[in-house]
C-alpha positions in Angstrom: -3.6 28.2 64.7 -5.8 25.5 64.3 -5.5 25.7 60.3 -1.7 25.9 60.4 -1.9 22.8 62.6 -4.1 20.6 60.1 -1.7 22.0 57.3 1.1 20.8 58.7 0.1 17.5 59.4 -1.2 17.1 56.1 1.8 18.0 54.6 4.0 15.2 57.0 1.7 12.8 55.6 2.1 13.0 51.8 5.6 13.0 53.1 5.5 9.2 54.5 6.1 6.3 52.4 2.9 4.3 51.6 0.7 7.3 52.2 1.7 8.9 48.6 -1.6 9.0 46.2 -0.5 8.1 42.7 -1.7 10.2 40.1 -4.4 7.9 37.6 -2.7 6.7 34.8 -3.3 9.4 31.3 -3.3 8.3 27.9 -0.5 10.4 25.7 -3.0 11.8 23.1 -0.2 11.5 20.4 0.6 8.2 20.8 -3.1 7.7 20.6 -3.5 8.9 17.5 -0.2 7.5 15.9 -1.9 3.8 16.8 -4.7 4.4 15.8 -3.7 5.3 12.4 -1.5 2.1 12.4 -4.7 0.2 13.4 -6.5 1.5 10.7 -3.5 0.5 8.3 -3.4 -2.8 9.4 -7.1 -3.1 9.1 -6.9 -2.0 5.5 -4.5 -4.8 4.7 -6.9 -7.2 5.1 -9.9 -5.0 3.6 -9.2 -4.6 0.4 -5.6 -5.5 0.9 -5.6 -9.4 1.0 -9.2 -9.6 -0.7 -7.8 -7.7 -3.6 -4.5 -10.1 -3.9 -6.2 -13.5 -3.5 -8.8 -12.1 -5.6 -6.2 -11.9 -8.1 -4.7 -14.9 -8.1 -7.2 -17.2 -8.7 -9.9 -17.9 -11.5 -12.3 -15.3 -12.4 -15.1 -17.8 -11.6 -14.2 -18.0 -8.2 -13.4 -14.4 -7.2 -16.6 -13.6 -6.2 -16.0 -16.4 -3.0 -13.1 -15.0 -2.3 -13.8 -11.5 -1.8 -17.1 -12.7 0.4 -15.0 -15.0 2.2 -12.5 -12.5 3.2 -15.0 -9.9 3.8 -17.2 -12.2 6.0 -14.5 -13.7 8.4 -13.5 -10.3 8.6 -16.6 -9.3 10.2 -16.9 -12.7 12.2 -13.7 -12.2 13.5 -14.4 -8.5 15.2 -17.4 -9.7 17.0 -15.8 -12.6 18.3 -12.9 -10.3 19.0 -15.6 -8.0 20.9 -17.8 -10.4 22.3 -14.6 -13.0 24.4 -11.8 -12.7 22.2 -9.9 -9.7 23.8 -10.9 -10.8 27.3 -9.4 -14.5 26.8 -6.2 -13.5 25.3 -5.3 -10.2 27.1 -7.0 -11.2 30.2 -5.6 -12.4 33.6 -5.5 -15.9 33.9 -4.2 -19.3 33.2 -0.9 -20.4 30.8 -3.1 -20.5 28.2 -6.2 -18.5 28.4 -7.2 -14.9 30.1 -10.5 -14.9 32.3 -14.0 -14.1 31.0 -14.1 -10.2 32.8 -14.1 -8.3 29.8 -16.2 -9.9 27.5 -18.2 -7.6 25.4 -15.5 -4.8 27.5 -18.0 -4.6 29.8 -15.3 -3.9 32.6 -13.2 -1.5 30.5 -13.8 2.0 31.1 -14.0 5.0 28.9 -10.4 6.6 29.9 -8.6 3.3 31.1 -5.2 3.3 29.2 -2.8 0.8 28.9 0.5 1.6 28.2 0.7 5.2 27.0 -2.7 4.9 25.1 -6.6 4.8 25.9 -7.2 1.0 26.2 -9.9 0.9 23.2 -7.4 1.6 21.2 -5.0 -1.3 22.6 -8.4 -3.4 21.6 -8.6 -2.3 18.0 -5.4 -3.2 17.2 -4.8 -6.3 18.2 -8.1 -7.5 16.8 -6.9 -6.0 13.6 -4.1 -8.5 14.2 -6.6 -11.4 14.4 -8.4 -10.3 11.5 -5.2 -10.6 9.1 -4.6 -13.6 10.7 -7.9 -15.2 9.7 -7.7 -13.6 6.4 -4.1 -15.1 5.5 -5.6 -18.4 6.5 -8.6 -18.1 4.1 -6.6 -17.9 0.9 -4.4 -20.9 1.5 -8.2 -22.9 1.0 -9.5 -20.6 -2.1 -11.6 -22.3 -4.5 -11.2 -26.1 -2.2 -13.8 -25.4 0.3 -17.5 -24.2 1.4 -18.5 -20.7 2.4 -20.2 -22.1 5.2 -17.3 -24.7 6.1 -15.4 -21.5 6.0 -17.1 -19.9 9.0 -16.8 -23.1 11.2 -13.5 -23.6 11.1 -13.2 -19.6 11.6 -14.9 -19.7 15.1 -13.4 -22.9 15.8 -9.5 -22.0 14.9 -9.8 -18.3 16.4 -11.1 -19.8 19.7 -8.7 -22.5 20.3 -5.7 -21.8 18.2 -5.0 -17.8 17.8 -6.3 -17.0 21.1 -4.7 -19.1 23.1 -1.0 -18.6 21.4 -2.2 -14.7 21.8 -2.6 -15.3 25.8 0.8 -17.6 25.7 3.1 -14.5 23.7 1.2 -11.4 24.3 -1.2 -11.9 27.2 1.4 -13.1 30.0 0.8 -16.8 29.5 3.0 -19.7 29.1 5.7 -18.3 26.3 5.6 -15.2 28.0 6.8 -16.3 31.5 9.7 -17.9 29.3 10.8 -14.7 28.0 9.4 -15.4 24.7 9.5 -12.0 22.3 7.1 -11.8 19.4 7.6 -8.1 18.4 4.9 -8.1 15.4 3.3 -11.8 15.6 5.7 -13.6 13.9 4.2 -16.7 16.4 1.0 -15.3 16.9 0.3 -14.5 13.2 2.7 -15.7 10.8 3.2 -19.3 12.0 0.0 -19.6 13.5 -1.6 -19.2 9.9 1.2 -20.9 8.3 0.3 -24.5 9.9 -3.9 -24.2 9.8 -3.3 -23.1 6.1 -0.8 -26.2 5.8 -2.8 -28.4 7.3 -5.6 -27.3 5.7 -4.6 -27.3 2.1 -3.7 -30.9 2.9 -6.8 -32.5 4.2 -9.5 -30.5 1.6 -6.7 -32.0 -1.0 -6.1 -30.7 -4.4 -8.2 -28.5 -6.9 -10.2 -30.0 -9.1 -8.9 -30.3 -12.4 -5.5 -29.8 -11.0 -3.0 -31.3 -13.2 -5.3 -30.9 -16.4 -6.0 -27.4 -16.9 -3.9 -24.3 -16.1 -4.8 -22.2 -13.0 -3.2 -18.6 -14.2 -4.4 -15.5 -12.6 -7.0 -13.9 -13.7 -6.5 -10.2 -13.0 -2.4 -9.3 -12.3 -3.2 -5.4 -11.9 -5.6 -6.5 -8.7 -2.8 -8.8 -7.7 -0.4 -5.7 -7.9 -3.0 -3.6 -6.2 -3.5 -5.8 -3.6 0.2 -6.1 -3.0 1.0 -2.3 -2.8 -1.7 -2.2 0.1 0.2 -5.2 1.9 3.2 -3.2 1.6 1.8 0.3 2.8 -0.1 -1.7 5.6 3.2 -2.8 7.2 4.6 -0.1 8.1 1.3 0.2 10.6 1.7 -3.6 11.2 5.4 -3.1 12.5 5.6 0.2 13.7 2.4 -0.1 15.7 3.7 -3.1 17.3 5.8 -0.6 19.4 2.9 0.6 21.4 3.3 4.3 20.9 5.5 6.8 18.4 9.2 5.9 20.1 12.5 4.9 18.9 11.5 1.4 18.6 8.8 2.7 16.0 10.9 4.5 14.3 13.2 1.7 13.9 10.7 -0.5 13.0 9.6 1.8 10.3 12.7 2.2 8.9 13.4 -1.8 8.8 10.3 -2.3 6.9 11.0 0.2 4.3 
């Protein structure tokens, strides 16, 4: 009697609203593995993608600092991505930056998801996004400026130009509470790189010997090479920027074809 009482009673209160337990949120393990495969595309655009087509562009002396330079940042950029990056831009906070609570993901958990995928994942691909960013930035100053000028400006631009415009589009900040839409970082990526390269090429000045000597390419094929990567990578690029294998993706994959 007793039992069938307690049943009962337990069974009037999953019924009342408020008192429902939400089931914890599951990661879909095939749009998992769709973005990470797009995160590993993107991540191959930059490495050997861009290396390979700046590489190719410029004068066999000096393709040695490109490929370091692209390579290096590269690798700057992830552990700065790891260490604050993520946390400021995808963080809660301000208009312009997240808060400091998952620096070095400390506070992310093994199985937390966001969206319809594990939240690691969410991680690698946008700071595959930063990487490219970085790496479209470096060849707008080949063969004008310092390796270790290079790595300055890296740290300085990624802290207080791509991460902030990250928070403002994709992190819920400022653009975002306008209704801004950035599907696949034509803000976040394309002009942010487009005015630090700008402005960059125009206070390191011109190449030497510019105007007096012809600056051909040195190696087409790598430029080629390095172009067909580019092209492959997009489809991860766009696609990917759909969160998980929908109709969206498949439309996006279709447009970039």
């Amino acid at each position: 009697m007793k039992i069938a009482m307690i049943k009962t009673t337990l069974a009037s209160l999953a019924l009342l609203p408020g008192l429902t337990i939400a089931a914890p949120a599951v990661a879909d393990k095939a749009d998992s593995a769709f973005m990470m495969i797009c995160t590993a595309l993107v991540l191959f655009m930059t490495i050997p993608g861009i290396a390979l087509f700046y590489g190719g562009l410029i004068r066999a002396k000096n393709v040695l600092s490109m490929l370091t330079q692209v390579t290096v940042t590269f690798a700057l950029v992830c552990i700065l991505w790891v260490v604050y990056g993520y946390s400021l831009a995808f963080g809660e906070g301000n208009h312009f930056f997240g808060n400091a609570d998952g620096a070095m993901l400390k506070n992310i958990a093994l199985t937390a998801v966001t969206g319809t995928i594990y939240q690691y994942i969410h991680v690698a691909f946008q700071g595959s996004f930063a990487c490219i960013t970085v790496g479209l930035i470096v060849g707008a100053l080949a063969e004008r400026i310092r390796f270790s000028a290079v790595l300055i400006f890296v740290v300085v631009w990624f802290t207080l130009s791509y991460i902030p415009i990250a928070h403002m589009v994709w992190g819920g900040g400022l653009l975002a509470a306008h209704g801004a839409l950035d599907f696949a970082g034509g803000t976040v990526v394309h002009i942010n790189a487009a005015i630090a390269g700008l402005v960059g090429a125009y206070l390191i000045g011109k190449r030497v010997g510019f105007g007096k000597e012809a600056f051909k390419p040195h190696n087409l094929p790598m430029v080629f090479t390095g172009t067909a990567i580019l092209y492959i990578g997009w489809f991860g690029f766009n696609a990917g920027s759909a969160g998980s294998a929908n109709e969206i993706a498949a439309l996006a994959f279709v447009n970039t074809v």
